[in-house]
PyMOL Python script that loads the backbone (N, CA, C, O; Angstrom):
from pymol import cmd

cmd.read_pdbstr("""\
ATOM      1  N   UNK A   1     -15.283  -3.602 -19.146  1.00  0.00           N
ATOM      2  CA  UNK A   1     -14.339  -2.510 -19.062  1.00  0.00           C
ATOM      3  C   UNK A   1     -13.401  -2.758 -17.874  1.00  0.00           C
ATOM      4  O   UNK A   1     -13.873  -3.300 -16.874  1.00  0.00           O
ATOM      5  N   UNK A   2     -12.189  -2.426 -17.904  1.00  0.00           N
ATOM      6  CA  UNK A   2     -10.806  -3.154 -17.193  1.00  0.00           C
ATOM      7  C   UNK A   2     -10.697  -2.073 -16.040  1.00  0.00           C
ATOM      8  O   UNK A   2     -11.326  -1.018 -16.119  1.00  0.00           O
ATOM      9  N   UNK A   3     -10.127  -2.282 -15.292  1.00  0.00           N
ATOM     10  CA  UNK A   3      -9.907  -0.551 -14.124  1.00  0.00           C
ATOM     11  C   UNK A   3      -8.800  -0.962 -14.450  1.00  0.00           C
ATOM     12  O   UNK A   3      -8.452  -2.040 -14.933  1.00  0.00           O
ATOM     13  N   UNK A   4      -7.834   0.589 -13.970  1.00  0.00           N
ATOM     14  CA  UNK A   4      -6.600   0.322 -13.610  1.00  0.00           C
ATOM     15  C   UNK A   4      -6.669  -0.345 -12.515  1.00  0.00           C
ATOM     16  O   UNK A   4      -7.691  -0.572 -11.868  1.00  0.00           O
ATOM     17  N   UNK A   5      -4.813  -0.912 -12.108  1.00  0.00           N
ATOM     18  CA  UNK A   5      -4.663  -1.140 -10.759  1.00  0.00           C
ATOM     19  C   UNK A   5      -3.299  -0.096 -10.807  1.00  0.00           C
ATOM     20  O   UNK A   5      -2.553   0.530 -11.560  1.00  0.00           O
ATOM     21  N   UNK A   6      -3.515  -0.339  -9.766  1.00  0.00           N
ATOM     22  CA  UNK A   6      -2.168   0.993  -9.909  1.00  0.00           C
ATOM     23  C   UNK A   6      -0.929   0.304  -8.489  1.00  0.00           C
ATOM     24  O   UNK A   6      -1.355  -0.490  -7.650  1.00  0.00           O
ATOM     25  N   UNK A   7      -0.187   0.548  -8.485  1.00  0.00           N
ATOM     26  CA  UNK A   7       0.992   0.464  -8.190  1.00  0.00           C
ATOM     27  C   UNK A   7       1.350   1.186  -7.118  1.00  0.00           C
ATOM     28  O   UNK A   7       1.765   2.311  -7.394  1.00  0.00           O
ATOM     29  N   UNK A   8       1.316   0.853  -5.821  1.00  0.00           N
ATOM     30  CA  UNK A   8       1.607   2.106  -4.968  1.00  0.00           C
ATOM     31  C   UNK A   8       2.784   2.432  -4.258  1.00  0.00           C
ATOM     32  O   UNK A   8       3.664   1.598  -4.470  1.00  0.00           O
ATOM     33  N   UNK A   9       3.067   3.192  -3.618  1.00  0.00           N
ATOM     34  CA  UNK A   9       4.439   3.006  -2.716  1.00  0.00           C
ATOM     35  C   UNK A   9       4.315   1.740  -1.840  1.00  0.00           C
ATOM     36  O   UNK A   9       5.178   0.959  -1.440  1.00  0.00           O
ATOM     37  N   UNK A  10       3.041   1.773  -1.674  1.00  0.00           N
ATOM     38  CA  UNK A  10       3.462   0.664  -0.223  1.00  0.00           C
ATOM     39  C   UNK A  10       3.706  -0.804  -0.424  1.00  0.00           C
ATOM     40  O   UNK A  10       4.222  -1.728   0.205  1.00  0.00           O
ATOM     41  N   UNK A  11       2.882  -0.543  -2.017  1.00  0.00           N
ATOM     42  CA  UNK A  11       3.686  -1.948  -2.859  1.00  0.00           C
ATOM     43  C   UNK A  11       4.772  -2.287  -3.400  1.00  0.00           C
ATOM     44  O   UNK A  11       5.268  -3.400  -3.571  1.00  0.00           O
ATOM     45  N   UNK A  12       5.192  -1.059  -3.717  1.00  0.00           N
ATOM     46  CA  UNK A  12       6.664  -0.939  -4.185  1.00  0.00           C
ATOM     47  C   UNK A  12       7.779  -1.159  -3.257  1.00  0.00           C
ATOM     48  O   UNK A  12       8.770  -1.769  -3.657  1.00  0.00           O
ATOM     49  N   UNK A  13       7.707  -0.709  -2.030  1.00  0.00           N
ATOM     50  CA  UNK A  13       8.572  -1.164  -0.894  1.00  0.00           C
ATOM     51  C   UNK A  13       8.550  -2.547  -0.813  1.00  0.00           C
ATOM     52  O   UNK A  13       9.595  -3.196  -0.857  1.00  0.00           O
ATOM     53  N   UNK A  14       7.286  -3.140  -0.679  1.00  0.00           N
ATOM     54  CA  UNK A  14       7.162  -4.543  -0.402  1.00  0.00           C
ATOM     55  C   UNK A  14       7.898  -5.409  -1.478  1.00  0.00           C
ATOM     56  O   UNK A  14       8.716  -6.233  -1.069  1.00  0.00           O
ATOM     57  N   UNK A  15       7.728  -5.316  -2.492  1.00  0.00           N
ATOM     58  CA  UNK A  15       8.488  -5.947  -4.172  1.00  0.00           C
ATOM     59  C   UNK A  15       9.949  -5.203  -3.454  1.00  0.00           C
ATOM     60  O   UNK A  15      10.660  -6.188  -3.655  1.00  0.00           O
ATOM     61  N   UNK A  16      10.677  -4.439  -2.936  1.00  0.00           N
ATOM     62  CA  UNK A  16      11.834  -4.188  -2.623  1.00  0.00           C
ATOM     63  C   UNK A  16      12.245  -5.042  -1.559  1.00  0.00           C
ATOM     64  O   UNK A  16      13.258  -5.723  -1.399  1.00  0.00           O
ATOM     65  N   UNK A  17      11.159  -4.838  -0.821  1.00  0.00           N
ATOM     66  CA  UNK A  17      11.895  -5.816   0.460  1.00  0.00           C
ATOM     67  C   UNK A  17      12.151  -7.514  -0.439  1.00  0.00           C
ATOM     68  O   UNK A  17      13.193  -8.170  -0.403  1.00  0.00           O
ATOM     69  N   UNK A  18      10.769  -7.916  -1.238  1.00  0.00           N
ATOM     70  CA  UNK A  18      11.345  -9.498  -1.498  1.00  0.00           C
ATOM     71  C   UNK A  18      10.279  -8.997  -2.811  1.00  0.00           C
ATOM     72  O   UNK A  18       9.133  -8.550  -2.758  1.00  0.00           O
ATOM     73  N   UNK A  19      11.093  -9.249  -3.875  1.00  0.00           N
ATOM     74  CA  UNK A  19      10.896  -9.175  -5.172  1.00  0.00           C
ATOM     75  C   UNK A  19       9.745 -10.161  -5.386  1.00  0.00           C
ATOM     76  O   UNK A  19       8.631  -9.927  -5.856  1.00  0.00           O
ATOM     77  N   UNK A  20      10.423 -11.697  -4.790  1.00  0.00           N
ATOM     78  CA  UNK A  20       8.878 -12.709  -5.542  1.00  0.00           C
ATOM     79  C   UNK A  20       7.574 -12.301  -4.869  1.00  0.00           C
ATOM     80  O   UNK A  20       6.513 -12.882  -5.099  1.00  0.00           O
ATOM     81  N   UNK A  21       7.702 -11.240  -3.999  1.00  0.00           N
ATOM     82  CA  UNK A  21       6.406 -10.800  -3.121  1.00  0.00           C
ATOM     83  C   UNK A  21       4.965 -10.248  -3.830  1.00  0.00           C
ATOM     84  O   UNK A  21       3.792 -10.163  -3.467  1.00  0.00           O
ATOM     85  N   UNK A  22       5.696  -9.942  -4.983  1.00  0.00           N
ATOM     86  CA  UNK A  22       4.840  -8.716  -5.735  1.00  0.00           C
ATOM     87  C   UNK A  22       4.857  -9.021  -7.378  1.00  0.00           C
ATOM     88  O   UNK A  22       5.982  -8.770  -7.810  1.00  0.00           O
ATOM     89  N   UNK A  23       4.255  -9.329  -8.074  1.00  0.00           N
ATOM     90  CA  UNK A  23       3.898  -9.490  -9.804  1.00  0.00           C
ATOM     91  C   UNK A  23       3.783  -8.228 -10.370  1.00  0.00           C
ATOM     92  O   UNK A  23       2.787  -7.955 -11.039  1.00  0.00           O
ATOM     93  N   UNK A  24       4.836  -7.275 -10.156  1.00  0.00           N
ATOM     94  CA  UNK A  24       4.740  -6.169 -11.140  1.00  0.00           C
ATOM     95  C   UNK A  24       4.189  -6.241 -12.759  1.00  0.00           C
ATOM     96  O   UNK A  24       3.817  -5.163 -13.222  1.00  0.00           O
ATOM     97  N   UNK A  25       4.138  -7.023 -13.341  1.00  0.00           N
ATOM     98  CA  UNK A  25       3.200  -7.201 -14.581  1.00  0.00           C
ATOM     99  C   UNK A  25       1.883  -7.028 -14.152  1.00  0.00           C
ATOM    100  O   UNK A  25       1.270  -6.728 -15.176  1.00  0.00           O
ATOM    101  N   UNK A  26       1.231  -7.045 -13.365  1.00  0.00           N
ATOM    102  CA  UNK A  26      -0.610  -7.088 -12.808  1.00  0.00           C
ATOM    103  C   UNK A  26      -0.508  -5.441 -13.043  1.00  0.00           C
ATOM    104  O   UNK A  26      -1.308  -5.193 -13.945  1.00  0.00           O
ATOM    105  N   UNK A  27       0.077  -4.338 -12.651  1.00  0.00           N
ATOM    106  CA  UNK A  27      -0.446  -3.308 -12.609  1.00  0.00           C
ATOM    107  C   UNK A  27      -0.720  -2.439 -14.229  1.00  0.00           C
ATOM    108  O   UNK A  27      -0.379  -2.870 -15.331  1.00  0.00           O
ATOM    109  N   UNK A  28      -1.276  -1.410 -14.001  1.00  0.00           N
ATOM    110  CA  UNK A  28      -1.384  -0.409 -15.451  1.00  0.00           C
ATOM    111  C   UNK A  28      -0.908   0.673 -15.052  1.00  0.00           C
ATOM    112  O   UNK A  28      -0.370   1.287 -15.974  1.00  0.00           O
ATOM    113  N   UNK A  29      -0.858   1.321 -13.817  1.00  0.00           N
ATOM    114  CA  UNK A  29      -0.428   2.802 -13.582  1.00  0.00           C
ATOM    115  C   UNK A  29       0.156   3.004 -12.357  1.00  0.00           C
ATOM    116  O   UNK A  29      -0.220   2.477 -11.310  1.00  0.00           O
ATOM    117  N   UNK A  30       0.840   3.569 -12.451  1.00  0.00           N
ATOM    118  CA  UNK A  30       1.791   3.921 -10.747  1.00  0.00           C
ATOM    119  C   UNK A  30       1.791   5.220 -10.560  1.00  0.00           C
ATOM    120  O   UNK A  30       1.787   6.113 -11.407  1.00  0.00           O
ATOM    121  N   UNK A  31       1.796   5.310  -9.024  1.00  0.00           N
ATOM    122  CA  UNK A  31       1.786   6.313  -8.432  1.00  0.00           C
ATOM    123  C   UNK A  31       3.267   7.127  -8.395  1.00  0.00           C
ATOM    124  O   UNK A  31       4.196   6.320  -8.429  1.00  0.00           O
ATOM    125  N   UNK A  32       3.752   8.689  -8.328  1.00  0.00           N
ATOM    126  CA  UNK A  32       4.867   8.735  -8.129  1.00  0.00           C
ATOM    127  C   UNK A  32       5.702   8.445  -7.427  1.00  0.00           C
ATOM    128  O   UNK A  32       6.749   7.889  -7.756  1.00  0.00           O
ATOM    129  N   UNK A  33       5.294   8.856  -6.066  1.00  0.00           N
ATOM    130  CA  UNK A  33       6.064   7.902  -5.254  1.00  0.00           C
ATOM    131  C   UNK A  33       6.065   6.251  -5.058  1.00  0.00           C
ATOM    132  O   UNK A  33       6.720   5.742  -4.149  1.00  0.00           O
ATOM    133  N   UNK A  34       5.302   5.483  -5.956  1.00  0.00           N
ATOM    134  CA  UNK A  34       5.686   4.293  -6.115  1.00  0.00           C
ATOM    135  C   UNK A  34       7.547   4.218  -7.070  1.00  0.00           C
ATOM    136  O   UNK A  34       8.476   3.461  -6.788  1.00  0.00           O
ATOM    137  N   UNK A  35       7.509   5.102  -7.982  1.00  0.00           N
ATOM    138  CA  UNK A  35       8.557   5.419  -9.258  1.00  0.00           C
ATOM    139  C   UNK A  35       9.631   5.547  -8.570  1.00  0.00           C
ATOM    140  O   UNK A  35      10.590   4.775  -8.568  1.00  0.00           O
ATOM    141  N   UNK A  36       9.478   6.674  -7.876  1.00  0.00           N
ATOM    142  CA  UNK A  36      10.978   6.802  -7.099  1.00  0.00           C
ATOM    143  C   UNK A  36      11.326   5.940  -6.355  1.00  0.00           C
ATOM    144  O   UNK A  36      12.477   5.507  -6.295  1.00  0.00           O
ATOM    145  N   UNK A  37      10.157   5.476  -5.518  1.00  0.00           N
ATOM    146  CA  UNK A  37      10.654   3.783  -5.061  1.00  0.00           C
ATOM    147  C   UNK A  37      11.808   2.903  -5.321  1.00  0.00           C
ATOM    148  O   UNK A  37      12.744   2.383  -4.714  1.00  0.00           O
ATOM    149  N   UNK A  38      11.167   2.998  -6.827  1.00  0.00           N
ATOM    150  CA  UNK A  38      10.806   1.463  -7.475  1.00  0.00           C
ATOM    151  C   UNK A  38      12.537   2.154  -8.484  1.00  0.00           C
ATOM    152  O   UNK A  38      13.189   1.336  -9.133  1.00  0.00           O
ATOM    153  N   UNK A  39      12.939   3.493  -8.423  1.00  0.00           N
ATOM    154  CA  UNK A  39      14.364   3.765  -9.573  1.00  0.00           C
ATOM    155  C   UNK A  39      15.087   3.321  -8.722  1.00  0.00           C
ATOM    156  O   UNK A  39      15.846   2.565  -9.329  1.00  0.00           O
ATOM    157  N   UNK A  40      15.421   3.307  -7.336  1.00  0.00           N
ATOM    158  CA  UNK A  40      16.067   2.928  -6.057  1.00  0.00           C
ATOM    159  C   UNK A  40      17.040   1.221  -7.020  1.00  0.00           C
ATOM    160  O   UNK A  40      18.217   0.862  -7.056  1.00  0.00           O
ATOM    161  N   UNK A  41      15.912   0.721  -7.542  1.00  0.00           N
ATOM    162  CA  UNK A  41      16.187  -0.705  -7.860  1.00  0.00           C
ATOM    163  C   UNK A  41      16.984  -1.063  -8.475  1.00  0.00           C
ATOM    164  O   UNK A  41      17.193  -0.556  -9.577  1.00  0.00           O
ATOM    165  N   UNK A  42      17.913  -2.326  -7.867  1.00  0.00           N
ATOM    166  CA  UNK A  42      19.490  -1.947  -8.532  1.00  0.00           C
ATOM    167  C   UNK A  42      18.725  -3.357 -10.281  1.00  0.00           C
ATOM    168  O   UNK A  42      18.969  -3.414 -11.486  1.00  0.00           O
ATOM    169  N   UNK A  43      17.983  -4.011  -9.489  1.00  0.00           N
ATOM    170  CA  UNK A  43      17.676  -5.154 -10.441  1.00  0.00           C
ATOM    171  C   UNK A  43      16.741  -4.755 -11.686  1.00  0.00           C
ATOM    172  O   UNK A  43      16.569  -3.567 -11.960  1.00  0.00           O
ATOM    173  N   UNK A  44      16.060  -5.931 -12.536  1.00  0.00           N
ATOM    174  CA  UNK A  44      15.119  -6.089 -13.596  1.00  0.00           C
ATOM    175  C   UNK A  44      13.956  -5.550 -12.730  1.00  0.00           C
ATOM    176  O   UNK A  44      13.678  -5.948 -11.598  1.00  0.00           O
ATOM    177  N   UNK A  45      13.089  -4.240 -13.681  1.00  0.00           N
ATOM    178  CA  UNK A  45      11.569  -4.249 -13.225  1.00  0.00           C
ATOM    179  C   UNK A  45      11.305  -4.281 -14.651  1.00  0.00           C
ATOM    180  O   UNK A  45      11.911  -3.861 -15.637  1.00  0.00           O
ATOM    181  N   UNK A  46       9.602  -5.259 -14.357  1.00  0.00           N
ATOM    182  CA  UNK A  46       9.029  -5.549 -15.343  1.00  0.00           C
ATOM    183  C   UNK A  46       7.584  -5.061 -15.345  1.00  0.00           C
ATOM    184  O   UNK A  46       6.647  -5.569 -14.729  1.00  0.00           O
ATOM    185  N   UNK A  47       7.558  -4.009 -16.128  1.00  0.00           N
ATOM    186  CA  UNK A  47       6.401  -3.214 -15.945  1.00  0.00           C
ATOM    187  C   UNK A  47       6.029  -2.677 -17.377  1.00  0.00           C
ATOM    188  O   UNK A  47       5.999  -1.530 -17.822  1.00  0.00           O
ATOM    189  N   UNK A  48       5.719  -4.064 -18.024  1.00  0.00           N
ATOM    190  CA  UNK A  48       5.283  -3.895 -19.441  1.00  0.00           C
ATOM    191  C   UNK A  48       3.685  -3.497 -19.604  1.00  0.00           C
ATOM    192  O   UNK A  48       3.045  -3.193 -20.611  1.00  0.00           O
ATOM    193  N   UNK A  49       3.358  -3.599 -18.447  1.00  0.00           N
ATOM    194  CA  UNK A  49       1.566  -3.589 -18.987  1.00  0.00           C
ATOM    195  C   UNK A  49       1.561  -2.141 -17.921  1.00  0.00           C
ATOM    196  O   UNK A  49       1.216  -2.448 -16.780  1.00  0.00           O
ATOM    197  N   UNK A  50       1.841  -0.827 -18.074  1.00  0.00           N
ATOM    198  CA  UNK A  50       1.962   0.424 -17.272  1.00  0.00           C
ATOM    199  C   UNK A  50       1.412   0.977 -18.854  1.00  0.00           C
ATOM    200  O   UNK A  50       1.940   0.942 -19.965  1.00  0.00           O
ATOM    201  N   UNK A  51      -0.062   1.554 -18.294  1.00  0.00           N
ATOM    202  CA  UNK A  51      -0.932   2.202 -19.572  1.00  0.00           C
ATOM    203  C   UNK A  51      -1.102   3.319 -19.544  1.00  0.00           C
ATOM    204  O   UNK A  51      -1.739   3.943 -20.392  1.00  0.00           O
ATOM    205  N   UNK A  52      -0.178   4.125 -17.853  1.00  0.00           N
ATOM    206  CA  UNK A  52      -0.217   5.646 -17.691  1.00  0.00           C
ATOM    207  C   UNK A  52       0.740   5.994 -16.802  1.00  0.00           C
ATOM    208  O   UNK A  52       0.990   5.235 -15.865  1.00  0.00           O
ATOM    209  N   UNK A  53       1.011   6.474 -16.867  1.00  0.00           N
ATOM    210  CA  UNK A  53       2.035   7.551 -15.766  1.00  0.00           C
ATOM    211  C   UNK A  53       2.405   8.573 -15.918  1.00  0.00           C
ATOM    212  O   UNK A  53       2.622   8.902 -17.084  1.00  0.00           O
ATOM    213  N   UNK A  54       2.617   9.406 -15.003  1.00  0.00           N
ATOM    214  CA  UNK A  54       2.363  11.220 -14.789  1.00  0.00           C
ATOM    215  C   UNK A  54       4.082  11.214 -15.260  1.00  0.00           C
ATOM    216  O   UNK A  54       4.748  10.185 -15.371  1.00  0.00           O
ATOM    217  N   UNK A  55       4.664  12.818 -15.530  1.00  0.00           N
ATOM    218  CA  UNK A  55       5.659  12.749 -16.235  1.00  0.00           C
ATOM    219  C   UNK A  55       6.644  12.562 -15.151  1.00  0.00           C
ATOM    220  O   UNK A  55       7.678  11.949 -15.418  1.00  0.00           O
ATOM    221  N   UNK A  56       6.401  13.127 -13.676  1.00  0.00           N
ATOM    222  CA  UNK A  56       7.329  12.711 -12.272  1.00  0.00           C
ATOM    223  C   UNK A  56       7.587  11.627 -12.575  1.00  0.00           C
ATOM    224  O   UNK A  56       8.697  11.351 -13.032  1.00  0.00           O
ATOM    225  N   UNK A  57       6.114  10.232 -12.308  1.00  0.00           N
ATOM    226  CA  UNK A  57       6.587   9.040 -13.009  1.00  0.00           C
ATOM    227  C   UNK A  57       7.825   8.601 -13.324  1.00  0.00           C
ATOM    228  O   UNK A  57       8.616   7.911 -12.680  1.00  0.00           O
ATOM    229  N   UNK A  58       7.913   9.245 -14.742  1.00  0.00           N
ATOM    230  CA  UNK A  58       8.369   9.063 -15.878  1.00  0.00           C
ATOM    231  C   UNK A  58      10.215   8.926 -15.598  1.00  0.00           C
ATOM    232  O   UNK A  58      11.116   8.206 -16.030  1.00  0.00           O
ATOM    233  N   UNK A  59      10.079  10.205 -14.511  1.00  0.00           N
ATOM    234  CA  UNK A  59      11.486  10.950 -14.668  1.00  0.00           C
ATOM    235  C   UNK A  59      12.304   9.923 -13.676  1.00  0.00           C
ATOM    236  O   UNK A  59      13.482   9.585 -13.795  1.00  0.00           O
ATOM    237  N   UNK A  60      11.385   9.526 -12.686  1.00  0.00           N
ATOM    238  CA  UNK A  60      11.844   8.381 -11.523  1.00  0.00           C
ATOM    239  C   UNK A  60      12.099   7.432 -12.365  1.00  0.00           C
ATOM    240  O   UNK A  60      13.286   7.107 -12.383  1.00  0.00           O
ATOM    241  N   UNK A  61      11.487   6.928 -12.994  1.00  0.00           N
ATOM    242  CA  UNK A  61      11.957   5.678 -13.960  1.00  0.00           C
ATOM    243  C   UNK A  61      12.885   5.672 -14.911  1.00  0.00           C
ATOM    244  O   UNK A  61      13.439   4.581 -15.041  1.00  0.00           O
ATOM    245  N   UNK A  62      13.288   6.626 -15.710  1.00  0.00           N
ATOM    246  CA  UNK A  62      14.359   7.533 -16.058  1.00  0.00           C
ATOM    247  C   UNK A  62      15.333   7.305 -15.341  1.00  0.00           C
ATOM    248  O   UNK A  62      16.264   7.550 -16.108  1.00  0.00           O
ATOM    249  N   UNK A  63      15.879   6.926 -14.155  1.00  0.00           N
ATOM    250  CA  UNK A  63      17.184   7.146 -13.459  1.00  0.00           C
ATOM    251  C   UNK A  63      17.323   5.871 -13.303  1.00  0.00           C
ATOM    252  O   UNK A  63      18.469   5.866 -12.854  1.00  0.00           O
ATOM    253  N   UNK A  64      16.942   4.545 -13.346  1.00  0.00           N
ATOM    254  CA  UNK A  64      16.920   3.182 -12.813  1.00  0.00           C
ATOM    255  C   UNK A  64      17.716   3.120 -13.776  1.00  0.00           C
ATOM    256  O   UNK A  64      17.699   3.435 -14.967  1.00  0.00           O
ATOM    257  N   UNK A  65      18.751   2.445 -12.731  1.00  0.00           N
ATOM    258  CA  UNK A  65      19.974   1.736 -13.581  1.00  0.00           C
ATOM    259  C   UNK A  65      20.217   0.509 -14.026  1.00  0.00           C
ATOM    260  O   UNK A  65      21.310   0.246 -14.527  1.00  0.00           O
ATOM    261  N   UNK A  66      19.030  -0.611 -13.884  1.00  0.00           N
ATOM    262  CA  UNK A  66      19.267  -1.831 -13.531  1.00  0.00           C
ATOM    263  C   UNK A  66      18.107  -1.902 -15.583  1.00  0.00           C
ATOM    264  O   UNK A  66      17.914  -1.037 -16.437  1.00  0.00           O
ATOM    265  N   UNK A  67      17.800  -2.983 -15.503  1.00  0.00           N
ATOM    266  CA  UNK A  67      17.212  -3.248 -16.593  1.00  0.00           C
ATOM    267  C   UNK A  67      15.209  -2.989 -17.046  1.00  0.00           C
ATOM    268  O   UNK A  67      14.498  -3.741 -16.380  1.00  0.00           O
ATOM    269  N   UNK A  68      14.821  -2.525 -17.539  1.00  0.00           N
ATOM    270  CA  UNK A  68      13.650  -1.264 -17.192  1.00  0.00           C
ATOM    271  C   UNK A  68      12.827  -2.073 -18.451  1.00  0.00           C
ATOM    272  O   UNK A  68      13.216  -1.850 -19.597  1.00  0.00           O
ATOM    273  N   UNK A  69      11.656  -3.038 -18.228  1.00  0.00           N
ATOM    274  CA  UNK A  69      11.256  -3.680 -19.522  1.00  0.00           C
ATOM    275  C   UNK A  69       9.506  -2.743 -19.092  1.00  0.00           C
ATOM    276  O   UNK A  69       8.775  -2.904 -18.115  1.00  0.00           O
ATOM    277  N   UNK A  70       9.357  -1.830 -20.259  1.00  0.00           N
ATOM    278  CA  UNK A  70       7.999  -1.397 -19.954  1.00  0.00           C
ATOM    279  C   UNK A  70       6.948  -1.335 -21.799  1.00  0.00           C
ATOM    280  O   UNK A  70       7.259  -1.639 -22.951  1.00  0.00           O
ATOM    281  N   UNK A  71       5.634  -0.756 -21.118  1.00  0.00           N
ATOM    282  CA  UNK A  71       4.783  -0.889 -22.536  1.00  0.00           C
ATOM    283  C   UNK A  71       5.330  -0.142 -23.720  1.00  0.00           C
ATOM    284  O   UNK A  71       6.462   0.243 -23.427  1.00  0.00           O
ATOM    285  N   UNK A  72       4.997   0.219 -24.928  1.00  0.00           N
ATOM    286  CA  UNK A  72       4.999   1.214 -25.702  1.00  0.00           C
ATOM    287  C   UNK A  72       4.422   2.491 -24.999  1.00  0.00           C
ATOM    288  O   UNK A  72       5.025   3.545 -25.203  1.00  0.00           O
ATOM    289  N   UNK A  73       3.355   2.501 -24.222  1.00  0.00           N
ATOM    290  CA  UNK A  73       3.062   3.723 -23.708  1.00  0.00           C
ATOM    291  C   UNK A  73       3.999   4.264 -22.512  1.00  0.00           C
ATOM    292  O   UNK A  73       4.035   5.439 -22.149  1.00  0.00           O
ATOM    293  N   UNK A  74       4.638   3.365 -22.044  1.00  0.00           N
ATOM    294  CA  UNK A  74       5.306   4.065 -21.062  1.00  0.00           C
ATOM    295  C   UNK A  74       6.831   4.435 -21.469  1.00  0.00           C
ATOM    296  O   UNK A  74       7.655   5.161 -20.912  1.00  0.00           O
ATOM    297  N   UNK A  75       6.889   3.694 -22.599  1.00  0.00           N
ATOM    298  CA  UNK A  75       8.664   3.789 -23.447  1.00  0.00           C
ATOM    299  C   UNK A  75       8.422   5.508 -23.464  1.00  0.00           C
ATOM    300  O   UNK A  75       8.812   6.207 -22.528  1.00  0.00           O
ATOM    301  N   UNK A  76       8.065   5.794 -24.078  1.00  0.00           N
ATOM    302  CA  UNK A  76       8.081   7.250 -24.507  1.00  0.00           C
ATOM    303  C   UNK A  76       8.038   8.489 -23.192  1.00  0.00           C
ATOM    304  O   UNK A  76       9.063   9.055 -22.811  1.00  0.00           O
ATOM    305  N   UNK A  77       7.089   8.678 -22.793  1.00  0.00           N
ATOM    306  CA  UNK A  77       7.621   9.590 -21.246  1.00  0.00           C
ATOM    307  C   UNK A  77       8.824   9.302 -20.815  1.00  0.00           C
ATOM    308  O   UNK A  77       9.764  10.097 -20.792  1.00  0.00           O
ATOM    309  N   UNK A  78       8.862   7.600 -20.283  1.00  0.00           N
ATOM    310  CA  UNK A  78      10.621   7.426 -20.259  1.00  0.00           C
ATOM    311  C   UNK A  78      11.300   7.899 -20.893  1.00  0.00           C
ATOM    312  O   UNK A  78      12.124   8.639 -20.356  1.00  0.00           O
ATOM    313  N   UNK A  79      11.327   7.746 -22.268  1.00  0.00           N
ATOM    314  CA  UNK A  79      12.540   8.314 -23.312  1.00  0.00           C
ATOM    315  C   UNK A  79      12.606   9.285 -23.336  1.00  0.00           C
ATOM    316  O   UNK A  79      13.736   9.740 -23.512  1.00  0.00           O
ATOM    317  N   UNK A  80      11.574  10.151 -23.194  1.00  0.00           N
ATOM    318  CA  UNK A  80      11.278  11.927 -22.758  1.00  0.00           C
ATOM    319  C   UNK A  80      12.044  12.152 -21.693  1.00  0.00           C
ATOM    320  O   UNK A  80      12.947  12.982 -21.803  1.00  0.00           O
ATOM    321  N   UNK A  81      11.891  11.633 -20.760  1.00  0.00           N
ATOM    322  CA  UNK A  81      12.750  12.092 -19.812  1.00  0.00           C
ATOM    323  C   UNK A  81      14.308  11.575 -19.512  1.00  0.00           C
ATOM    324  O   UNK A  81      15.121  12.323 -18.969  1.00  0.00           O
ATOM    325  N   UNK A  82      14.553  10.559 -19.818  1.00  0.00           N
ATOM    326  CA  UNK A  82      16.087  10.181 -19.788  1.00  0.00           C
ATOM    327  C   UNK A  82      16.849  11.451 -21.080  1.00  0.00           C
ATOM    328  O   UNK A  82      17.906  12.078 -21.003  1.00  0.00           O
ATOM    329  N   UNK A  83      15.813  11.440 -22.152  1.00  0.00           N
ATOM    330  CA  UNK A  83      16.932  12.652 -23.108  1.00  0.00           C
ATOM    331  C   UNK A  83      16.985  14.041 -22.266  1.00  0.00           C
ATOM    332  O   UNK A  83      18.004  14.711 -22.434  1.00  0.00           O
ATOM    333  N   UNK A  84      15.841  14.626 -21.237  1.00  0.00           N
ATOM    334  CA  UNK A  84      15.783  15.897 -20.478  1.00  0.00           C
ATOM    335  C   UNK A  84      17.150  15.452 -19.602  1.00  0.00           C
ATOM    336  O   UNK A  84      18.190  16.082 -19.798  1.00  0.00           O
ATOM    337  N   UNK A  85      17.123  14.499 -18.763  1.00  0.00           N
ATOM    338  CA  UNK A  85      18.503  14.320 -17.623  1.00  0.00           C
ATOM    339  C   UNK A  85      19.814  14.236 -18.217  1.00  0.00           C
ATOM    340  O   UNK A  85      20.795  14.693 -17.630  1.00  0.00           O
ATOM    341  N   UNK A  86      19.915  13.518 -19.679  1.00  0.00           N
ATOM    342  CA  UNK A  86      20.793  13.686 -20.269  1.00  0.00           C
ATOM    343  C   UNK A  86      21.581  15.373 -20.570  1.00  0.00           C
ATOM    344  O   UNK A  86      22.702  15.821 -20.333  1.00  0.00           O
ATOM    345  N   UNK A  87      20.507  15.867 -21.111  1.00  0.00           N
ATOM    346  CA  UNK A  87      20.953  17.480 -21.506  1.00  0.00           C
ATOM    347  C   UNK A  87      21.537  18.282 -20.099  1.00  0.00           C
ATOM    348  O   UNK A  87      22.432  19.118 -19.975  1.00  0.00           O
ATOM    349  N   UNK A  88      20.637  17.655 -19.123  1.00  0.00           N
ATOM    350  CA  UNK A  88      20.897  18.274 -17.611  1.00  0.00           C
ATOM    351  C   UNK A  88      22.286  17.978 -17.571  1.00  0.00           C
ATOM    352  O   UNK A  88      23.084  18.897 -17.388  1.00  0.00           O
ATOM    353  N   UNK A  89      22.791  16.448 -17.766  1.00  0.00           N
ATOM    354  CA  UNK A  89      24.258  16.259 -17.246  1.00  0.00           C
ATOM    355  C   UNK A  89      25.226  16.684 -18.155  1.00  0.00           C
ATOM    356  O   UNK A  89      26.400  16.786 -17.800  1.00  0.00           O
ATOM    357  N   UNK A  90      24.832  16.964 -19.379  1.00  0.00           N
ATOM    358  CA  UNK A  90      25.784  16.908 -20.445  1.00  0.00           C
ATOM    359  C   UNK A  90      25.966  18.682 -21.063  1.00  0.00           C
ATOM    360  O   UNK A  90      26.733  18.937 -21.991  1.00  0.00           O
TER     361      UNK A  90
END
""", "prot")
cmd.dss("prot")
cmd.show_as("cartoon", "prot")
cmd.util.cbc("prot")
cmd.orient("prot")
C-alpha cells in the first residue's frame, strides 16, 4: 500500500527558487499553501500524479497562467474552479 507524499510549501518555494531542484511528478497531494505557491508560476508545472487536493487547492491552481499538466483526478476540481472564477469575472 503506497502513502501519499504530499507537496508542501516549503517545497514549493524551493522548485521556485530552481525548478531542476524538485521532481514535481513524485508527489500525490498538496498542501494549500503549497497551490498558491506553486499558481505564482509563470512556467510548466507537472503534477500529473496529484490523487487529492482540497478545493482551496484547486482554486490556486485555477489561476496559473503558465501551462498546468495534471491527473484525471485533479483535472476536475481544477475545471470546477476555473468555470467558478470565470462566472466571478464575467
Amino acid at each position: 500500500m503506497s502513502k501519499d507524499k504530499i507537496l508542501t510549501k516549503a517545497i514549493a518555494e524551493e522548485f521556485l527558487k530552481d525548478e531542476d531542484s524538485v521532481d514535481l511528478t513524485s508527489f500525490t497531494s498538496i498542501e494549500d499553501a503549497a497551490a498558491q505557491a506553486l499558481s505564482q508560476h509563470q512556467g510548466w508545472l507537472y503534477l500529473a500524479y496529484l490523487t487529492s487536493l482540497s478545493d482551496k487547492a484547486a482554486e490556486a491552481l485555477a489561476q496559473h497562467k503558465g501551462v498546468l499538466n495534471l491527473s484525471d483526478k485533479a483535472k476536475e476540481p481544477v475545471g470546477r474552479a476555473r468555470k467558478r472564477l470565470a462566472k466571478k469575472k464575467g
